[in-house]
C-alpha positions as CSV (number, residue, x, y, z in Angstrom):
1,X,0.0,0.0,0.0
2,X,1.5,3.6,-1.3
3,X,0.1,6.6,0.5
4,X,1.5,9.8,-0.9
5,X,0.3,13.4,1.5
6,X,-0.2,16.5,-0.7
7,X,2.3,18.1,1.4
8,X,5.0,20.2,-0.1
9,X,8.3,21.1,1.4
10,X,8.3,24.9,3.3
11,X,10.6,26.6,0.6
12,X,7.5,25.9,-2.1
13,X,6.6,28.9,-4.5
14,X,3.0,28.3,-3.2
15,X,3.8,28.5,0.6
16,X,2.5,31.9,0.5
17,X,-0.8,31.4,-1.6
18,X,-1.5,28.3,0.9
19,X,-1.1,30.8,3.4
20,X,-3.8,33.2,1.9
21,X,-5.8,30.3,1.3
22,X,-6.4,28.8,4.6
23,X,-6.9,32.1,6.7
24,X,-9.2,33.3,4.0
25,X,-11.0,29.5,3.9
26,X,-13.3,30.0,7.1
27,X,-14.7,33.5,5.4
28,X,-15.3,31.4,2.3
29,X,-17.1,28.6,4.0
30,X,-19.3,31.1,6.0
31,X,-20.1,33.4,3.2
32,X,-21.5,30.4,0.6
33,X,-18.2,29.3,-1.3
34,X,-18.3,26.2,-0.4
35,X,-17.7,23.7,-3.4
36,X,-16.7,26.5,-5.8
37,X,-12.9,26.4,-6.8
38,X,-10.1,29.1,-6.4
39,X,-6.9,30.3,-7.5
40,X,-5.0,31.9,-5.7
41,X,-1.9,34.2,-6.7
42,X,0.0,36.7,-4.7
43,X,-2.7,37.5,-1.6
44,X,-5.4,37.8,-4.7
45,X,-8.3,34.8,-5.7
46,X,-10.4,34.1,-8.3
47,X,-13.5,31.6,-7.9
48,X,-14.6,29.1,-10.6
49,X,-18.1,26.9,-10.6
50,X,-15.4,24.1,-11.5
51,X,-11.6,23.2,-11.3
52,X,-11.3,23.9,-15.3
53,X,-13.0,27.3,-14.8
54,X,-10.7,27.8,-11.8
55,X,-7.8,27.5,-14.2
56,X,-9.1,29.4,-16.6
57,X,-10.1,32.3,-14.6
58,X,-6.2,31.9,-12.7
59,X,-4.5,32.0,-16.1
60,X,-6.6,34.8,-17.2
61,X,-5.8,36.7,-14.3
62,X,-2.3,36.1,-13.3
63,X,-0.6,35.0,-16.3
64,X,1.5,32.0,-17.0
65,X,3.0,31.9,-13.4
66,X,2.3,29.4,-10.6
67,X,-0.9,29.5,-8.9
68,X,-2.8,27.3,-6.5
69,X,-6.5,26.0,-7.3
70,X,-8.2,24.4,-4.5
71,X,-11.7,23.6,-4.1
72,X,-13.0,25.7,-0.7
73,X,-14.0,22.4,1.2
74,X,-14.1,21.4,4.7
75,X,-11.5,18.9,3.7
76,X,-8.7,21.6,4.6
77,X,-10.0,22.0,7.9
78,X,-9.9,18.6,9.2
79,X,-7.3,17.2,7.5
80,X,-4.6,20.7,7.4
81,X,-3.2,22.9,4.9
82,X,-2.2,20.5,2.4
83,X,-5.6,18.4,2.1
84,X,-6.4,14.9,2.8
85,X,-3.8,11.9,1.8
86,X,-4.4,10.0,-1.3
87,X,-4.4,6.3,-1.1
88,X,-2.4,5.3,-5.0
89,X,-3.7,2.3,-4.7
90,X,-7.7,3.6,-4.6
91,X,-6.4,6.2,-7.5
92,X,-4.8,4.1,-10.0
């Protein structure tokens, strides 16, 4: 059985955007986001009905650069900052 965490190392380019995105994720949940997607860039989101609109609306917005698109779920609040583990094995 592989288990593989989302979790990135601390020096990641989107430290800083998973930052903005969990202290901005209780607002979100209370304020009827939940199951839309965002991107998030620099301290600045953009919300999609979907994860393709997400990415659309993120590339539109910011450019060809790295962004983070995460769907505002409870997921991140009981299971941390970098999501609930995926099982390979259920996956693949």
């Amino acid at each position: 059985n592989y288990t593989m965490s989302s979790r990135q190392d601390d020096d990641s380019p989107l430290e800083k955007e998973i930052d903005f995105f969990m202290k901005r994720l209780p607002f979100w949940l209370l304020t009827g986001k939940r199951g839309r997607w965002v991107s998030v860039n620099d301290n600045v989101s953009v919300f999609g009905r979907n994860v393709k609109e997400a990415v659309e609306r993120g590339y539109d917005s910011f450019g060809n650069v790295p962004f983070l698109v995460r769907e505002v779920s409870l997921e991140y609040i009981r299971h941390g900052r970098y999501g609930k583990p995926v099982n390979l094995n259920t996956v693949y």
